[in-house]
N, C-alpha and C positions, 0 to 999 in steps of 0.2 A: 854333810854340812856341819853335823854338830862335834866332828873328830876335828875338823878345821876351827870350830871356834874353840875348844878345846885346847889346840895346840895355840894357838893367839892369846889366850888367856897366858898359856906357862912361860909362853916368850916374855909377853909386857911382867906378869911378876919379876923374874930374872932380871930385864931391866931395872927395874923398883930396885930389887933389892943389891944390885949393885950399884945405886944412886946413879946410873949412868944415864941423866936426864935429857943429853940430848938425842941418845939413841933413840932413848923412847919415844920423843914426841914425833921424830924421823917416821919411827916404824910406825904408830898411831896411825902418822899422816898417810902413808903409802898404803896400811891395812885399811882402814875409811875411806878411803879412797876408791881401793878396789871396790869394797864390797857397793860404793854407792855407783860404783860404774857397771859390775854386774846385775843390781836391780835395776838399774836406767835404761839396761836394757830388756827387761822381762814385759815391761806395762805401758800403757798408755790411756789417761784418763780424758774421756770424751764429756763433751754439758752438751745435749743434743736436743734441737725441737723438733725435729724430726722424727714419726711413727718408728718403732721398733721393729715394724714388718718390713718397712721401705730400706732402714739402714744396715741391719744386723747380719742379715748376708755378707756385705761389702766386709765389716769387721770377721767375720767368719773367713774368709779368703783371706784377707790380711795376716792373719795371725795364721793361718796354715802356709802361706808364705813364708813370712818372717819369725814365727816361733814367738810374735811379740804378742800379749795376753790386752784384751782391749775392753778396759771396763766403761760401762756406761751411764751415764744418769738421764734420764729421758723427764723428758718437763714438756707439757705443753705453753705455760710461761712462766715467768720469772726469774730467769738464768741472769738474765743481766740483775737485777737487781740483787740476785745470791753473790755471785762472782767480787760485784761493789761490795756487798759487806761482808765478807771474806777477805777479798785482799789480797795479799803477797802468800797469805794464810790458805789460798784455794787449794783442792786439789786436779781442779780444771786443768787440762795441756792443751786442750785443743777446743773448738767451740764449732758445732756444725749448725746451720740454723736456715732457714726458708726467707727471700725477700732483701732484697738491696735495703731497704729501711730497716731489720733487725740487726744486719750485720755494720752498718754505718753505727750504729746507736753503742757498739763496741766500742770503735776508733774512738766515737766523739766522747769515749769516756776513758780515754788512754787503756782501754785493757788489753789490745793485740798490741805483737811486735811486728818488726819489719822482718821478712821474709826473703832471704836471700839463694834461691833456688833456682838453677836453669834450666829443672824440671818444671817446677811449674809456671818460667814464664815461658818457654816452649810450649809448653803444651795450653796454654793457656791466652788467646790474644787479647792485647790491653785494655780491651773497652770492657772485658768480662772479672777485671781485678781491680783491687786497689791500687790506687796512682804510686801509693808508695807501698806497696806488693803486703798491705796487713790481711787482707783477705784475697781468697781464691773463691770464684762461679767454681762450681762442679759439676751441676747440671743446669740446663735452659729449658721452661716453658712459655710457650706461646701465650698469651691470652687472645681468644678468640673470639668472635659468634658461633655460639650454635642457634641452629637454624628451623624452622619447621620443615620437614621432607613435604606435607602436604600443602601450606599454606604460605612460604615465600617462595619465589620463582626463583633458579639460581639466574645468576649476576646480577639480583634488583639491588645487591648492599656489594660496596665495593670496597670505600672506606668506614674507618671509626666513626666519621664527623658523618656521615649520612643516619647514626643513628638520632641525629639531632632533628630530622628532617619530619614534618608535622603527618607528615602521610603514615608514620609509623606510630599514630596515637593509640594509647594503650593496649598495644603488639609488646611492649619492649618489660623483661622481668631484670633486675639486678639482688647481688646480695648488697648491702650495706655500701653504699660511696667511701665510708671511715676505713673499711677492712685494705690491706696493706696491698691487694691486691687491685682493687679499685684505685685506691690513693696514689699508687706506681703510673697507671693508666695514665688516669687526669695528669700528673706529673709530665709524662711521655709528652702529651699531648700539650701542655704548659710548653714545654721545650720545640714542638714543632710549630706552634701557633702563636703563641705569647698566650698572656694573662686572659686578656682581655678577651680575644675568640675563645679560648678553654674556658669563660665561665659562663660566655652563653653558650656554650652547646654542652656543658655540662647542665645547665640551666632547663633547655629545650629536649635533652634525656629525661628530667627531670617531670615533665611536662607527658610525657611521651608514655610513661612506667604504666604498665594494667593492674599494678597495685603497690603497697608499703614494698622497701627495699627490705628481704628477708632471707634468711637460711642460707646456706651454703651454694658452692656451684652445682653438685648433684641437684641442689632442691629447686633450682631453675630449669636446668633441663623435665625435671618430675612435672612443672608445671608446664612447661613445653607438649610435653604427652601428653597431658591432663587436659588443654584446649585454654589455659590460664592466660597465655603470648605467645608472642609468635617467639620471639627472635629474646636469646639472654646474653649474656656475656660470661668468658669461661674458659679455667684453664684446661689444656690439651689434654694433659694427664687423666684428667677425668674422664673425660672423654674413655679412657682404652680404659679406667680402672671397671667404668660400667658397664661396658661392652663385655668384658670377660668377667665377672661378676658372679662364681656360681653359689656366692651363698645367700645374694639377696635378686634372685633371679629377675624381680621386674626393673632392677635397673636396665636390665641387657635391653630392655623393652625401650625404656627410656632413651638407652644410646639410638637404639632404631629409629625411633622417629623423628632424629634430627641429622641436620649436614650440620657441617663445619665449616666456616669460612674464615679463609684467612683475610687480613684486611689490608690496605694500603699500598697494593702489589706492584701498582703503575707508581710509585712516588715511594715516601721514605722506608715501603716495608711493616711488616708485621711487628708492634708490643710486643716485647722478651722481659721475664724476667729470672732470677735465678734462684739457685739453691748455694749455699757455699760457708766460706769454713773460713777460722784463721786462730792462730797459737798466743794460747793466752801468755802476755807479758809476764807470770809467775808461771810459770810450766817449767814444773821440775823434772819431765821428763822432753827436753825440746825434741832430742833428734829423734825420739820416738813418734813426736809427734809433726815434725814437716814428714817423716817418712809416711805416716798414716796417709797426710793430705796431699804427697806425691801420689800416692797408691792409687787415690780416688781420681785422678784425671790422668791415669795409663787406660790401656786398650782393653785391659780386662773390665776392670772396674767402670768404665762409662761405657762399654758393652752391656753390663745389670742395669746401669741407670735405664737405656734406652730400652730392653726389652723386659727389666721388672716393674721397672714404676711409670713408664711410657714418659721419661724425660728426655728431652734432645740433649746428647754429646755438648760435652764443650770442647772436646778436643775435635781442630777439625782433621785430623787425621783417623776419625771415629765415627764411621758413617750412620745413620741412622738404621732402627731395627726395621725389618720388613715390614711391620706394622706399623710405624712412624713411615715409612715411605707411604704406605696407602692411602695414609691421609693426604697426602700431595705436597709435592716439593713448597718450599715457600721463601721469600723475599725475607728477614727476617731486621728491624729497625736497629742500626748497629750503632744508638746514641751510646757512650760511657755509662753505664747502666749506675758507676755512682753518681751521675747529675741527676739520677731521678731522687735519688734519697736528699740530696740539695733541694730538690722542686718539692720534694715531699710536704715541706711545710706550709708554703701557698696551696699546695693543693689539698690539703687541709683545709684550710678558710675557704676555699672554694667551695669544697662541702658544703661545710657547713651553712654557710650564705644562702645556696640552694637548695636546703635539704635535701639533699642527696643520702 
């Protein structure tokens, strides 16, 4: 490399010094060029909210693939806000992030482009993208019930809206109504019912909880075990991270003493929401970076999603891992998963009204 810059140095002198000024700015142009063509291709810069144990595999394959070197910056938040005040100035290419509400919050701030790949809208069906292809789902999770093994009966809860129902008074634990996975829910649920039914059975949940809305989905299930509720609300993933759990072994306990239910099976199907990506509007490396977010919705790569981090394929030529099979096939609610991020904000007020 430095014999190459070398000889580029003694050419442009040469030019200089024969005033032959349009050579030079030619050859400039074509040297610059190259070389920004061969680093465009070496790297790819990720802004991710996603854990570094869930994603870094995925980039690990990529780049034993492709040879392309994939740096990252892991934030648990503020990405958008950095990105804003950065600018054209970022070093962002690509943005990977958790939740139909983080990734809309992009669009609505002009920071992705439009996507023009028949990889990913093949591999990818419309209701799991952007309308106008700025982001791509990469992976799906359920939100579900979990359930007490001892103290509900299986089929007593069929649908969501049966958690509203008064026979399940202070059975029922939640985290927070405000968290983006709640707030997708009610959302869902805004969208199959109206307003109006979503705030009172958002309402009569509310009514229903055996205490404050607290902690994560682990910490619902923990009180599940614990004798706290019967019944919480919860994404799938958890479910298989606490099953196989060997470094904090009393979650595996925790997974044990509950089922799973899926909900809505006879009617619109199970709450989905996703994980997904889309290429920042200043991404100085682009085709590095559609090739990263082609990579993630092929057969390898949503292969890891379903058997490392227990998320369901988005691709459906991508069957689930044998252990996503044993939790049982499921119906799965195939609203445009961006109308929830639309809904998002009534169901916000919804919350709130009901302290949720």
């Amino acid at each position: 490399m430095l014999g190459s810059i070398t000889l580029i140095i003694n050419i442009l002198e040469s030019f200089v010094m024969k005033k032959n000024l349009v050579k030079f700015l030619v050859f400039f142009g074509l040297v610059f060029g190259f070389y920004e063509s061969v680093y465009a291709k070496s790297e790819v810069n990720v802004y991710s909210y996603r854990q570094p144990i869930l994603i870094n595999p995925f980039f690990e394959e990529f780049t034993k693939l492709t040879g392309i070197e994939v740096n990252v910056l892991h934030a648990k938040k503020g990405l958008l806000e950095r990105v804003l005040a950065e600018g054209s100035n970022t070093q962002a290419d690509l943005i990977l992030t958790v939740d139909i509400a983080r990734l809309s919050q992009f669009v609505q701030n002009d920071l992705l482009m439009e996507i023009n790949s028949n990889t990913l809208t093949e591999n990818i069906p419309s209701y799991l993208r952007d309308s106008n292809n700025k982001w791509f789902a990469l992976s799906k999770r359920a939100r579900v019930l979990a359930v007490s093994k001892e103290r509900v009966a299986e089929d007593s809860i069929k649908n969501i809206e049966d958690l509203a129902d008064s026979k399940w008074k202070g059975k029922i634990c939640t985290r927070p109504g405000s968290h983006d996975y709640n707030r997708s829910l009610l959302a869902s649920i805004i969208a199959a019912n109206g307003e109006v039914k979503a705030e009172e059975w958002a309402s009569n949940l509310v009514a229903n909880l055996a205490r404050k809305p607290e902690g994560n989905d682990r910490a619902q299930a923990k009180a599940i075990h614990e004798g706290v509720c019967d019944i919480a609300v919860m994404n799938t993933y958890y479910f298989g991270k606490m099953k196989f759990n060997e470094k904090n072994p009393e979650q595996k306990e925790w997974a044990e003493s509950i089922n799973i239910v899926f909900t809505n099976q006879d009617n619109r199907g199970n709450h989905i929401n996703v994980a997904g990506g889309g290429v920042v509007k200043y991404a100085k490396n682009k085709a590095n970076a559609i090739a990263l977010l082609e990579f993630l919705t092929q057969s390898e790569a949503q292969t890891l999603y379903a058997t490392m981090n227990y998320e369901y394929p988005v691709n459906p030529s991508v069957s689930p891992s044998e252990e996503l099979n044993s939790w049982g096939e499921f119906k799965e609610d195939k609203l445009p998963v961006e109308r929830l991020a639309e809904l998002a904000p009534t169901a916000q007020k919804i919350i709130d009204r009901v302290g949720w």
